[in-house]
Each structure stands twice: as structure tokens, then as C-alpha cells.
Residue, then its C-alpha position, 0 to 999 in steps of 0.5 A: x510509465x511515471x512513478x508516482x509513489x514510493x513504498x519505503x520499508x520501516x525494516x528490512x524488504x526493499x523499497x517498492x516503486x509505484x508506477x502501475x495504475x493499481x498497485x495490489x498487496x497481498x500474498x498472490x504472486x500476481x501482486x507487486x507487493x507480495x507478502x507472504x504471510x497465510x493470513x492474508x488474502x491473495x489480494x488485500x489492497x491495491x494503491x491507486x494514483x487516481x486524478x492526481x490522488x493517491x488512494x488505497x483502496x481495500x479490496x471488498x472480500x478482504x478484511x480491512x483489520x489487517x491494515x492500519x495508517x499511522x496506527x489507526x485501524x481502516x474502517x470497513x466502511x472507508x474501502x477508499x482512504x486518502x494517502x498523504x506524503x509520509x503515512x505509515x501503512x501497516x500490514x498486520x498479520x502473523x508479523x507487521x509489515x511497515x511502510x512509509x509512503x512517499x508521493x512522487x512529483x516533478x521534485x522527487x521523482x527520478x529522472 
């Protein structure tokens, strides 16, 4: 499976390598970002790489309050919100959880 994205920690965690068609967030063990903080859902957002579009996506029961990019909080109505090379994605619960995202291509991606 190609990477198409990468998740890299602000501070501390490790890097997360988006390769899955969907790659859920939230504090369920199934999620491939798993953060364990009881204020969020077992399953907050996915990313998606969807015809060559990089997306998160917020999952419909989840309150979209939790997530911020580039300081800016998500909209309920935006359940879909383009990604671009270098936003920075905030998880906010009991502490935030910063990211930058990094799209993947030919260039970048590892061999």
C-alpha cells in the first residue's frame, strides 16, 4: 500500500504513515491514531486520499469543537475539509495534540 501522507508530531508521539484509504482518529483501539484522552469519541475523524485529494473528514456523531487547522476551528457544517502540505492539525481535549501534515508524492515518498 502507497503512503500518501504523513503525520508528524509538533511534540512528542511518533510520526503516523497514512497508507489505509481511511485513517481514523480518536481514542478506539481500532483507530490508527489513537489518542487516549476520555474526552474524545472512539472515533473523531478519519483522513482520506480520495482522487488524489487529501481530506479529513469528521465523523457525524463527533463534535467537530475538538478539531482545529492552523488555529482555526472546524465547522459543523465543513464534515469535509481540504488538507494542504504543511497544515497544522490540532486535536483539543483534556491537552492538544499537534500534527503537521505532509502530503506524499513521487518526490517524498520513501522507497
Amino acid at each position: 500500500i502507497k503512503c500518501w501522507g504523513k503525520l508528524i508530531p509538533i511534540s512528542g508521539d511518533k510520526e503516523k504513515l497514512l497508507t489505509q484509504e481511511k485513517f481514523y482518529v480518536g481514542r478506539g483501539k481500532n483507530c490508527q491514531l489513537n489518542i487516549p484522552d476520555h474526552i474524545f469519541p472512539y472515533s473523531l475523524c478519519y483522513f482520506s486520499n480520495e482522487k488524489n485529494k487529501q481530506l479529513l473528514c469528521i465523523e457525524k456523531e463527533s463534535n467537530a469543537s475538538f478539531i482545529s487547522i492552523n488555529d482555526k476551528s472546524v465547522s459543523f457544517k465543513n464534515l469535509q475539509t481540504s488538507l494542504t502540505n504543511g497544515d497544522e492539525i490540532c486535536f483539543k481535549g483534556t491537552k492538544h495534540y499537534r500534527f503537521v501534515f505532509l502530503k506524499m508524492d513521487k518526490s517524498t515518498r520513501p522507497p
